[in-house]
VOTOR-690601 format. One line per 2 residues: their letters; for each residue x, y, z of C-alpha. Coordinates in nm, 4 decimals. Example, Ala and Ser with C-alpha at 12.3 -4.5 7.8 and 13.67 -1.06 7.14 Angstrom:
as	1.2300,-0.4500,0.7800; 1.3670,-0.1060,0.7140
END
This chain:
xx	-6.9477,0.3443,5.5182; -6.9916,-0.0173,5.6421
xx	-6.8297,-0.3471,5.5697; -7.0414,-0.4989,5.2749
xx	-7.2271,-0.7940,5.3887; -7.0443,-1.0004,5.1182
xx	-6.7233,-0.9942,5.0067; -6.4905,-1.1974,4.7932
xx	-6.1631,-1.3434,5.0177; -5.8402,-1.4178,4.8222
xx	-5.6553,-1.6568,5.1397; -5.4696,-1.9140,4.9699
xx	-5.4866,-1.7708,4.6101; -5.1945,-1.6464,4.4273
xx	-5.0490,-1.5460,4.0956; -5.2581,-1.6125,3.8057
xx	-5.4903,-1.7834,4.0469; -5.5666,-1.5059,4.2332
xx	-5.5831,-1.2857,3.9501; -5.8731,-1.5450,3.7740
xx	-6.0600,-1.5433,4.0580; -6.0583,-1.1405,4.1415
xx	-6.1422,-1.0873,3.8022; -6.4066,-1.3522,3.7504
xx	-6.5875,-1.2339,4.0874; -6.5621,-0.8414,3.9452
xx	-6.7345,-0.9335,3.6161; -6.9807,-1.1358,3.7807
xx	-7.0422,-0.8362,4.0328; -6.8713,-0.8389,4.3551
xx	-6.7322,-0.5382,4.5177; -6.6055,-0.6152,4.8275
xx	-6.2238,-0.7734,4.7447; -6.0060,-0.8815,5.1697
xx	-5.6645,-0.9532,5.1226; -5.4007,-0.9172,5.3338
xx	-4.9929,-0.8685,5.3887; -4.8809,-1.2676,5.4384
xx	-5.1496,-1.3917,5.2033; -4.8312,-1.2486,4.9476
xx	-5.0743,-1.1617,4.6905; -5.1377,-0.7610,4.7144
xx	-5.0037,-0.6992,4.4212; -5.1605,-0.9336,4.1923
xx	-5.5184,-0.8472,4.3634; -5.4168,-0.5059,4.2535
xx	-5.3626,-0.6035,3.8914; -5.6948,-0.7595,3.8454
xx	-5.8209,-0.4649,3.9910; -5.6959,-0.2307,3.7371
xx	-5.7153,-0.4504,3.4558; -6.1504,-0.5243,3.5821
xx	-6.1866,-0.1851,3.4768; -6.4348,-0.1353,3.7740
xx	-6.3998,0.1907,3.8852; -6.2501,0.2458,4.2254
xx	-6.5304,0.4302,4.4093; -6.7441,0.1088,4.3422
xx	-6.4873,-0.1155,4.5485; -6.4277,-0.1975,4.9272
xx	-6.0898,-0.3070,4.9460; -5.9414,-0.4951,5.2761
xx	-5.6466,-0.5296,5.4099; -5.4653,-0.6410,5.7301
xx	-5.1965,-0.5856,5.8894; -4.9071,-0.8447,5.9770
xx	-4.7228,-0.9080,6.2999; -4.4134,-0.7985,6.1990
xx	-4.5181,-0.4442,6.0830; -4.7309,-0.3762,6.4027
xx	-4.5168,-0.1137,6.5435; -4.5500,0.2753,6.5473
xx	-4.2130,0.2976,6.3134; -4.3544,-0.0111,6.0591
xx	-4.7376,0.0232,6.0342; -4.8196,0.2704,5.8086
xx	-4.5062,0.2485,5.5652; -4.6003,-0.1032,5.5544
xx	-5.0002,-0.0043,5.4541; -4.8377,0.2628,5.2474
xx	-4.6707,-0.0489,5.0160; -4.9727,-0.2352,5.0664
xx	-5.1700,0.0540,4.8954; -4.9408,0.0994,4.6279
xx	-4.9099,-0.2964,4.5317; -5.3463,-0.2869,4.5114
xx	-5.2385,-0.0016,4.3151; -5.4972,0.2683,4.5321
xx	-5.3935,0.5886,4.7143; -5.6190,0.4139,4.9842
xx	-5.7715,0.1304,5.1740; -6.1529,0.1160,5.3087
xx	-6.0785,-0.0915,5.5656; -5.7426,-0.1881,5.7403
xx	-5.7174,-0.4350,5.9697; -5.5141,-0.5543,6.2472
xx	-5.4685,-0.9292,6.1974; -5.3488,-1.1476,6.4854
xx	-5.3527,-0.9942,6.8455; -4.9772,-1.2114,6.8491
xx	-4.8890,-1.2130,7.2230; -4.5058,-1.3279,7.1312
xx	-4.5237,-1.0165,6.9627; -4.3645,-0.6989,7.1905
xx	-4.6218,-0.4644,7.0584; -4.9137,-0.3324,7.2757
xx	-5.2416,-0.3046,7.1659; -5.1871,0.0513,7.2309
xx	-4.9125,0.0763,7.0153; -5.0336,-0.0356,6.7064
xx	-5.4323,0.0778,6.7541; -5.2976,0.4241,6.7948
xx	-5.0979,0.3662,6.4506; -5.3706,0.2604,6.2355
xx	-5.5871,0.5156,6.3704; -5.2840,0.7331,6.2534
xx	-5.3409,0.5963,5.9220; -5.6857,0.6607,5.8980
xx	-5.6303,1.0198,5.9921; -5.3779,1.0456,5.6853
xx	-5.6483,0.9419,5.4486; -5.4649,0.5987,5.4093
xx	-5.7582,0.4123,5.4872; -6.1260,0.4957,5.5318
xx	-6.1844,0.2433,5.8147; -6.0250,0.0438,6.0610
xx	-6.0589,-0.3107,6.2155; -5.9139,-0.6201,6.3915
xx	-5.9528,-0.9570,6.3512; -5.8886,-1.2317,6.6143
xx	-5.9550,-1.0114,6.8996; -6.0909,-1.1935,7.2306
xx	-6.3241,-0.9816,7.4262; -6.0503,-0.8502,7.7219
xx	-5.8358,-0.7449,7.3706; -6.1549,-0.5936,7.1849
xx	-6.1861,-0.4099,7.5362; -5.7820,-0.2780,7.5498
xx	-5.8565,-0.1580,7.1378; -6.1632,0.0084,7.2347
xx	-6.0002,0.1923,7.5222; -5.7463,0.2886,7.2738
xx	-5.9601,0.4213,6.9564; -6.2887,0.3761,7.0814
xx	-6.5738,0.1596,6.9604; -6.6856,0.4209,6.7057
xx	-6.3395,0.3407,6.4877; -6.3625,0.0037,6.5109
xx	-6.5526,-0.1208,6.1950; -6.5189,-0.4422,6.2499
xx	-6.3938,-0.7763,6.4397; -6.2896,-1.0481,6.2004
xx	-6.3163,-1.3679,6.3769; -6.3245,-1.7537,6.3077
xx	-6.7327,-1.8593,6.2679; -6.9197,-2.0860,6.1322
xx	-7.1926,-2.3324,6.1721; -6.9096,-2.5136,6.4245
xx	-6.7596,-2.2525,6.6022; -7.0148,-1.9921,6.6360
xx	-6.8336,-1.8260,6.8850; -7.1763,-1.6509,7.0718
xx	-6.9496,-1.4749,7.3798; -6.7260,-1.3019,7.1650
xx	-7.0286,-1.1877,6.9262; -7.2660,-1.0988,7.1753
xx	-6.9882,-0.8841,7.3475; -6.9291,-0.7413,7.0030
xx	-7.2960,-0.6434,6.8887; -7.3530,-0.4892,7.2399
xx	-7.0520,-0.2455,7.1785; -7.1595,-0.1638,6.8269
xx	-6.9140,-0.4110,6.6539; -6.9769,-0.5620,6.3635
xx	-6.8727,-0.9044,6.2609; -6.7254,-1.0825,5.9720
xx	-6.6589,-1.4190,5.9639; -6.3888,-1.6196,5.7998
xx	-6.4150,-2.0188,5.7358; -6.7272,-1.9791,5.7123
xx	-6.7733,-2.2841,5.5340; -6.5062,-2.5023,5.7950
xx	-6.2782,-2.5617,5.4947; -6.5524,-2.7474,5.3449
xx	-6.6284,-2.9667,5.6248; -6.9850,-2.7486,5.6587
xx	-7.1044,-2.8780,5.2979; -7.0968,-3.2470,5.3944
xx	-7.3405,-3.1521,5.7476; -7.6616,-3.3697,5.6761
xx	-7.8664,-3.0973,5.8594; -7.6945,-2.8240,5.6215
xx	-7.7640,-3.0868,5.3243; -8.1287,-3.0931,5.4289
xx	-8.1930,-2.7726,5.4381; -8.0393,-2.7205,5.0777
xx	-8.2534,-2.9395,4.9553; -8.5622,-2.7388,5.1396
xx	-8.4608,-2.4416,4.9400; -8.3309,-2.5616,4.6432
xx	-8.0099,-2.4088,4.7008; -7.6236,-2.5529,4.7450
xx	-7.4868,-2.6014,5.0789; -7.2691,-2.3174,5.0787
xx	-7.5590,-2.1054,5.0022; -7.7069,-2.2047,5.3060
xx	-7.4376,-2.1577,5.5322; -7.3087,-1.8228,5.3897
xx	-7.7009,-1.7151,5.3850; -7.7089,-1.8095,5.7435
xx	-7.4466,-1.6335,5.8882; -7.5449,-1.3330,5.7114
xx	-7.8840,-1.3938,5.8453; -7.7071,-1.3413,6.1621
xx	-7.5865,-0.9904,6.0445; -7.2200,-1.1140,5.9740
xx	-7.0131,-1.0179,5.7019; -6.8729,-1.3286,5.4704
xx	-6.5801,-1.3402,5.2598; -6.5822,-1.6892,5.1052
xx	-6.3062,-1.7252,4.8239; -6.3143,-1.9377,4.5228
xx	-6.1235,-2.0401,4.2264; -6.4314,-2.1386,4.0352
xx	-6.6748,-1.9551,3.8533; -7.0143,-2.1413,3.9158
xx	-6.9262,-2.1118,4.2616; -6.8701,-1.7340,4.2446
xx	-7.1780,-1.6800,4.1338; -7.3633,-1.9086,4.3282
xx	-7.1919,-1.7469,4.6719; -7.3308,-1.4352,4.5164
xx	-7.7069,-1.5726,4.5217; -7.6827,-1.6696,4.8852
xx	-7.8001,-1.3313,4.9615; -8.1408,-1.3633,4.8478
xx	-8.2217,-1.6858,5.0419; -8.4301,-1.6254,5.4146
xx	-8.3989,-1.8796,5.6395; -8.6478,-1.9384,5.8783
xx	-8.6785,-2.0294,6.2812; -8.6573,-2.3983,6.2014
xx	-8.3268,-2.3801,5.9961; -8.1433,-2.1679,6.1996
xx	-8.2428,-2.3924,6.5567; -8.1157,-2.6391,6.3673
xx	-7.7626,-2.4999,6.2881; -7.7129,-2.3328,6.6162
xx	-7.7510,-2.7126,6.7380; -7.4474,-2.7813,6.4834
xx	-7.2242,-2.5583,6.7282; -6.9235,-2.7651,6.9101
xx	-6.6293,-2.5367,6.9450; -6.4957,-2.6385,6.6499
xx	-6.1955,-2.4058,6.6118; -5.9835,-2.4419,6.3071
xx	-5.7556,-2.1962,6.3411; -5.5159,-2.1857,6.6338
xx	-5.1501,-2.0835,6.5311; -4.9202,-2.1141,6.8155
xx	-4.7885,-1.7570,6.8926; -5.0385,-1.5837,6.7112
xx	-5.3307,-1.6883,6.8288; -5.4757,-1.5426,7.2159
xx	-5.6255,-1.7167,7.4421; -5.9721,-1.7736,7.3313
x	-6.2876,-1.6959,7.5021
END
């Protein structure tokens, strides 16, 4: 087991849309399909999934957990409807998504439950997402580094959030990164324009190519299918010492995503 290096993310996308784009990325050949409870869009992931026709042993299917299910009574009904909307007796990876300190839950509380759920068979891995170092510490205390198969975190060529990593990779963490791409903002960089044009490649190749470089998971989404498959290709491009000085330079702390109430206080 291990979270695929790159994955297809469905944030945003619903209905039909959704649907398109899961079964686009399937035919093309992704495996890796993250989801999640508010994205509201389970259960059409879960149609395109059955309708693919890509057998389920060849998939690595994510899902996380919302706030309002986090407690020892809510968790693992609420993965159990999860599960049947994606239309699979079970999950590879489940994850935690907001640490939400308005929320009257411990990190104790709901670690313990999702470990609960992967003892059922409910889901073959666990994970968080969001987690500051002093709450990847409390979850770790809880369920131990070994059942933590990941931290899902904000990164990219802005906000490449080096404390929280660091702390991650030296407790055997592994990260993936969403917004990757900075809700586009990435693609217009004239360094990450440059180096596209250095390797003949789209921006988004090189950004997705870099932070997999780093040895993070990516889970870019799209509605389109050129740039499916040209997210796909990103994993054959190497970057070398130049290029990546020159994005770690790009770094400013640009955060994106900061919902009040949901969000901890960040490293």
């Amino acid at each position: 087991m291990g979270v695929p290096l790159l994955g297809l993310g469905t944030f945003r996308l619903k209905d039909d849309v959704v649907i398109d784009s899961v079964k686009t990325a399937l035919e093309l050949g992704y495996r890796a399909i993250d989801t999640a409870q508010i994205y509201e869009n389970e259960a059409a992931v879960g149609k395109a999934i059955a309708e693919s026709g890509v057998p389920r042993h060849e998939l690595y299917i994510t899902t996380k957990i919302w706030i309002e299910n986090f407690s020892k009574e809510k968790l693992i009904p609420s993965l159990k409807k999860s599960l049947s909307e994606l239309q699979t007796d079970y999950g590879d990876l489940s994850i935690i998504q907001w640490p939400a300190p308005s929320v009257a839950v411990s990190v104790g509380e709901f670690m313990t439950a999702l470990l609960e759920a992967k003892t059922q068979g409910l889901t073959r891995e666990i994970g968080i997402s969001n987690f500051t170092i002093p709450l990847m510490e409390k979850a770790i205390e809880v369920v131990g580094a070994e059942n933590i198969a990941t931290n899902q975190i904000e990164l990219s060529p802005y906000l490449q959030n080096r404390k929280v990593v660091e702390w991650a990779n030296k407790h055997g963490i592994h990260i993936t990164s969403y917004m990757t791409l900075a809700y586009g903002k990435a693609l217009e960089d004239d360094v990450i324009k440059s180096i596209a044009k250095k390797h003949s490649a789209t921006p988004a190749q090189i950004i997705l190519a870099w932070a997999m470089g780093e040895g993070y998971s990516v889970i870019p989404s799209s509605t389109k299918r050129e740039n499916l498959a040209s997210n796909l290709l990103s994993v054959d491009i190497k970057l070398d010492a130049d290029d990546k000085k020159a994005i770690a330079a790009l770094d400013c702390d640009g955060r994106l995503v900061n919902p009040e109430g949901l969000a901890p206080q960040w490293d």
